[in-house]
C-alpha positions in Angstrom: 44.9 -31.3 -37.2 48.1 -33.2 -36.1 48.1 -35.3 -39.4 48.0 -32.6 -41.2 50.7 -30.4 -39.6 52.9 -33.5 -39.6 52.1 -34.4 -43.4 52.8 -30.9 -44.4 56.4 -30.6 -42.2 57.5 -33.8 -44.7 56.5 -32.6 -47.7 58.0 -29.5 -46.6 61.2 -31.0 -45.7 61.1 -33.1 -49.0 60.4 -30.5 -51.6 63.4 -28.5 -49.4 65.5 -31.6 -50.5 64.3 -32.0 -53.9 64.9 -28.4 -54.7 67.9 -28.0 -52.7 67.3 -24.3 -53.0 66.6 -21.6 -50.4 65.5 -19.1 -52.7 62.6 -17.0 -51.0 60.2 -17.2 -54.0 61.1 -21.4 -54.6 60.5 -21.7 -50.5 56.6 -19.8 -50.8 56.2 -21.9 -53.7 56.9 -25.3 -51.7 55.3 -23.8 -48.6 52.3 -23.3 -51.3 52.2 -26.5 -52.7 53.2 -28.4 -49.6 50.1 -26.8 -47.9 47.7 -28.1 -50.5 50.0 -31.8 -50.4 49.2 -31.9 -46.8 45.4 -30.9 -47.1 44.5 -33.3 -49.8 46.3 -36.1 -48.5 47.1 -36.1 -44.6 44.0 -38.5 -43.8 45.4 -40.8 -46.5 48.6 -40.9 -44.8 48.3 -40.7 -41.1 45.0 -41.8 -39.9 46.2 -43.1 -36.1 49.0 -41.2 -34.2 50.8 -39.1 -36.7 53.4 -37.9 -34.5 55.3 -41.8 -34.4 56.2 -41.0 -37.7 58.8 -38.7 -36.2 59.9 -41.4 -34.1 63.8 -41.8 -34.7 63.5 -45.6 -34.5 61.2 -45.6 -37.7 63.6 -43.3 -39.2 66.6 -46.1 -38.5 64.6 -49.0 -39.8 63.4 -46.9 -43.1 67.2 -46.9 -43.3 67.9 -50.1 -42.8 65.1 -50.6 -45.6 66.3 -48.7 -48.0 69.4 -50.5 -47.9 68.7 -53.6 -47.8 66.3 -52.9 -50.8 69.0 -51.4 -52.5 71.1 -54.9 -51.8 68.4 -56.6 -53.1 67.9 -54.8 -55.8 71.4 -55.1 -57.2 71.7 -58.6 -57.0 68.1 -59.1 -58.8 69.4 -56.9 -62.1 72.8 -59.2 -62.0 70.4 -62.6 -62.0 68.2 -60.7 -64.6 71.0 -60.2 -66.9 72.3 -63.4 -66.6 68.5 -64.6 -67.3 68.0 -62.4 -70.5 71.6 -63.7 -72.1 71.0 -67.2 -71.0 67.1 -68.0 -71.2 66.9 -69.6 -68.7 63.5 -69.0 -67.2 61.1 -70.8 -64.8 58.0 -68.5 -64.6 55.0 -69.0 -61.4 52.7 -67.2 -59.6 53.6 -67.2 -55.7 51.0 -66.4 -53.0 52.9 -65.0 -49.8 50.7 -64.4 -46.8 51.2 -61.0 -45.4 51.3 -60.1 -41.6 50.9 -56.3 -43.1 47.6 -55.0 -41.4 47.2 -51.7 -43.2 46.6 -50.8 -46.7 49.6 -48.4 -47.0 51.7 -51.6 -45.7 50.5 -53.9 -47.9 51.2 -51.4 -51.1 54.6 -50.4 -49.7 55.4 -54.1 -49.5 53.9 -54.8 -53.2 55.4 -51.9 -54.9 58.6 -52.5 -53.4 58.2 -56.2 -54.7 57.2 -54.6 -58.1 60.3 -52.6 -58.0 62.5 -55.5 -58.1 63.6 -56.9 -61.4 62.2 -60.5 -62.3 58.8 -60.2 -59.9 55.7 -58.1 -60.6 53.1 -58.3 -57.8 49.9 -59.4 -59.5 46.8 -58.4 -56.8 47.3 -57.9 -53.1 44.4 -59.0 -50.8 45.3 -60.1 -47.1 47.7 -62.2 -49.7 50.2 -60.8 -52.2 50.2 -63.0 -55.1 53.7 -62.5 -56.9 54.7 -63.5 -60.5 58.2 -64.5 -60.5 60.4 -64.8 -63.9 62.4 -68.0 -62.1 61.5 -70.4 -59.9 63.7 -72.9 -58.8 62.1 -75.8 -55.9 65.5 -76.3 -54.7 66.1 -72.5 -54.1 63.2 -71.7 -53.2 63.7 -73.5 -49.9 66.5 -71.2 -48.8 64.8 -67.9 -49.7 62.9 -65.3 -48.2 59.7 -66.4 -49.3 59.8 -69.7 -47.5 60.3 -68.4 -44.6 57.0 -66.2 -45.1 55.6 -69.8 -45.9 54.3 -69.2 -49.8 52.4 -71.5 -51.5 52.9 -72.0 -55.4 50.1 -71.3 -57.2 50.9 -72.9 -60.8 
């Protein structure tokens, strides 16, 4: 029952945002659909204490998430562009273990990999294997990836 209240206060809250509209009839309409949101997907979302999701610390690092994907993000369309005028391309397949334990985790971390330009997560097992537009071996030893210890898989 807590999952589901808790599933259906953020939907609530983000079709509230979304719409940006206090209307009576727009609210019963979220309040409608937010209900069947919640129903259909509240054991999808919060199996195991649904209330930390409320936690403000988890609120600060989604933040910090956000912006350091958005960091990211900019800097991978600049490379990208300079890429697609000059050619130059180095294309592999990384494997990069993941210490995610959870199936939401793991998509979160392989959509959000997906999102960036010049990668394109290929299958996630307890491994996300990650096709890369430009691999460089001398870079590749100051990036992130090391650090997660990949392996190249070419």
């Amino acid at each position: 029952m807590s999952s589901f209240l808790v599933t259906f206060i953020l939907v609530f809250i983000g079709w509230i945002l979304l719409t940006f509209s206090f209307n009576v009839y727009e609210l019963l309409l979220g309040l409608f659909i937010s209900l069947i949101i919640a129903h259909i997907s509240c054991d999808i979302l919060f199996r195991e204490r649904p209330w930390s999701v409320l936690s403000p610390l988890r609120w600060v690092y989604g933040i910090v998430y956000i912006i350091a994907l958005i960091g990211i993000e900019i800097k991978t369309h600049l490379d990208i562009c300079y890429r697609i005028i000059t050619g130059r391309i180095s294309p592999a397949i990384i494997k990069i273990p993941s210490k995610n334990k959870t199936n939401i985790q793991k998509t979160l971390l392989g959509n959000s990999i997906t999102l960036t330009p010049g990668t394109l997560t290929v299958t996630v097992t307890d491994d996300l294997y990650v096709h890369w537009i430009h691999y460089h071996e001398r870079r590749r030893r100051a990036s992130v990836l090391e650090r997660l210890g990949e392996k190249v898989v070419k």
